[in-house]
N, C-alpha and C positions, 0 to 999 in steps of 0.2 A: 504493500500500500504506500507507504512512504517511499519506494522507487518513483511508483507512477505520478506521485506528487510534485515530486523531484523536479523529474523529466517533465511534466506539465510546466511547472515554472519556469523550464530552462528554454521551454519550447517558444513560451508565450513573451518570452526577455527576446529573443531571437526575434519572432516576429515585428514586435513591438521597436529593436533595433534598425530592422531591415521599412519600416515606416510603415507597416502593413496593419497596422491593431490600433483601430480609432481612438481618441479619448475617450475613459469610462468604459472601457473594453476588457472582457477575461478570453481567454483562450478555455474554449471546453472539447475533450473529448468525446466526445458524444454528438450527438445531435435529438437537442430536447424536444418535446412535442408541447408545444403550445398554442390553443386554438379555442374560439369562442363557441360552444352547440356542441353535438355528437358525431360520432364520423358518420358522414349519411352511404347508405346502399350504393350500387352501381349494377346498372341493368345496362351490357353494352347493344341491346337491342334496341333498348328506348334510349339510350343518351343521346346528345345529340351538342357541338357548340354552335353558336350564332355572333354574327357580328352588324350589326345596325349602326345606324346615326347618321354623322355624316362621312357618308361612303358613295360612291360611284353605285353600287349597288350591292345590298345587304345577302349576308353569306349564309350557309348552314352548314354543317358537317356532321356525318354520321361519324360513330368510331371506326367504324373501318376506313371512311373517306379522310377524319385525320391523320390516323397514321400511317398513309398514303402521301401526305406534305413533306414537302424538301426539310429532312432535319439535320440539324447541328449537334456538336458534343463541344461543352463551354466548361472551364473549370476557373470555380468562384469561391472566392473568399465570403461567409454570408454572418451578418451580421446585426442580432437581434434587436432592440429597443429595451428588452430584458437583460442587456447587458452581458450576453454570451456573443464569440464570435468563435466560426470550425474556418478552415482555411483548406485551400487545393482541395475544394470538393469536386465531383466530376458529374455535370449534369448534361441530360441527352435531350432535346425537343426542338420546337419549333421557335422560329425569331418571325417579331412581324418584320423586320426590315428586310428579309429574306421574301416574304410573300409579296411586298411591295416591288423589291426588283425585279421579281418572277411575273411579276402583272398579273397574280395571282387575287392582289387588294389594290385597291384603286383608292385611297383618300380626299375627301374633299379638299381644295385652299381653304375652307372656311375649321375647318378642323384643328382645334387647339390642346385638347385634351381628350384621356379616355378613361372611362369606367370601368372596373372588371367587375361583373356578377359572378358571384359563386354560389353554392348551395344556401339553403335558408333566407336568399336574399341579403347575404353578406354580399359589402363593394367593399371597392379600396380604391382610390384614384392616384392618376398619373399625368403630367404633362407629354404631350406630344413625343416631343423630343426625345424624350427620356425613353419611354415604351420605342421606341425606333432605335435604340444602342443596343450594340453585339451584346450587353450583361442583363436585359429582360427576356429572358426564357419563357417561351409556353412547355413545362416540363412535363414526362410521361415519365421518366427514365432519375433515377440517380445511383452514383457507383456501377453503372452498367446494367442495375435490376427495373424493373418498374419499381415504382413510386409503392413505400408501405401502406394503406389506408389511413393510419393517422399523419401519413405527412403529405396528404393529399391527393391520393389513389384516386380516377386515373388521369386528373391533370391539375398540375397546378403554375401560377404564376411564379417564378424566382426570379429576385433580382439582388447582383451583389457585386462585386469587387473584384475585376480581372486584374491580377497580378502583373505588373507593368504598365495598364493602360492607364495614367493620370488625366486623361482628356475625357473621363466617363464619369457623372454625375451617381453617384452611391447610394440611392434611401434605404432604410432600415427593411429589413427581410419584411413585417408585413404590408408593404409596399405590393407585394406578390399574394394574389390570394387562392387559398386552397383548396379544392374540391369548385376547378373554375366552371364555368358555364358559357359566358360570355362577353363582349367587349364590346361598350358603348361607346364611338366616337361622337366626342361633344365640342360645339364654338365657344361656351364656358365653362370652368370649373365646379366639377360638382363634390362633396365632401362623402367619404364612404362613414362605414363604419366607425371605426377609431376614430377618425378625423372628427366626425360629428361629437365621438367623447371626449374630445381635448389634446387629442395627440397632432402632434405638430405635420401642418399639411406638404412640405416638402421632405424633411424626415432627413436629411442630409446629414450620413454618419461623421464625415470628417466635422463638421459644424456642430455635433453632440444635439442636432434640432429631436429632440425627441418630444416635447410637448409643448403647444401653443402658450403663448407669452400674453397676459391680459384677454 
């Protein structure tokens, strides 16, 4: 036990060193499960994702037709709000900047932001921009397996921290939401879940934004 303590601490010095480990940051081995409601069913007969708003024209996807989409394999640093971060994780799914250059999605100009729905009518929002960088994953896959149920079997939003890339905007992991559904492009910003309970609406790890100010 006091090995693995050790080694944790020496890990998370290292990290912390090399400029990888945000303010107000631990290094965890693990990866904890934290998440609002129960983990809901999955029926890949009736699932189904959608994407509306402003869009050239709104999508649908069975599961067999998602996992049919040009996917990627993206390894991220991800870093909670609860003040855990895992580092070099290795996640497999779909990028929307990848559908946009495939002319697979079509976005309006007038599109500034987007919404993710997930189960129970959980959101989480995102600006534009942001959901368009290589580090916002639509995920199926993590370490090479699908996705466990409680870390949001069979899709969820991640977003997190590519090692080297300083020119990417970081929010806090539930930025990404789990057990997704779909993605609302909107001409304003709309507050999801958390956002709506006080939790700060850009989330920007290097900035410690973890909850709204006044």
């Amino acid at each position: 036990m006091l090995d693995s303590i050790f080694r944790r601490k020496k890990d998370e010095q290292t990290m912390r060193s090399a400029g990888r480990l945000p303010p107000g940051q631990s290094l965890t081995q693990r990866f904890p499960v934290l998440h609002y409601g129960p983990v809901p069913s999955f029926n890949p007969t009736t699932w189904d994702f959608k994407v509306w708003g402003e869009v050239e024209q709104p999508l649908r996807f069975s599961w067999t037709e998602f996992n049919q989409l040009p996917r990627v394999q993206v390894k991220m640093d991800l870093h909670c709000v609860t003040r855990w971060s895992q580092f070099d994780m290795l996640w497999e799914g779909v990028t929307l900047r990848s559908l946009v250059e495939r002319g697979l999605l079509k976005i309006k100009p007038t599109a500034r932001h987007i919404l993710q729905h997930a189960e129970y009518g959980y959101t989480t929002n995102l600006p534009l921009e942001v959901a368009l960088q290589d580090n916002f994953l639509l995920a199926t896959h993590y370490d090479g397996k699908p996705l466990d149920p409680e870390h949001g079997y069979p899709l969820r939003g991640v977003i997190g921290a590519i090692p080297e890339r300083d020119d990417l905007v970081t929010p806090y992991l539930w930025k990404g939401a789990k057990w997704l559904r779909g993605l609302e492009f909107l001409t304003d910003d709309k507050l999801g879940f958390w956002e709506e309970a006080g939790y700060h609406n850009k989330a920007d790890v290097w900035k410690e934004e973890r909850y709204a100010r006044g």
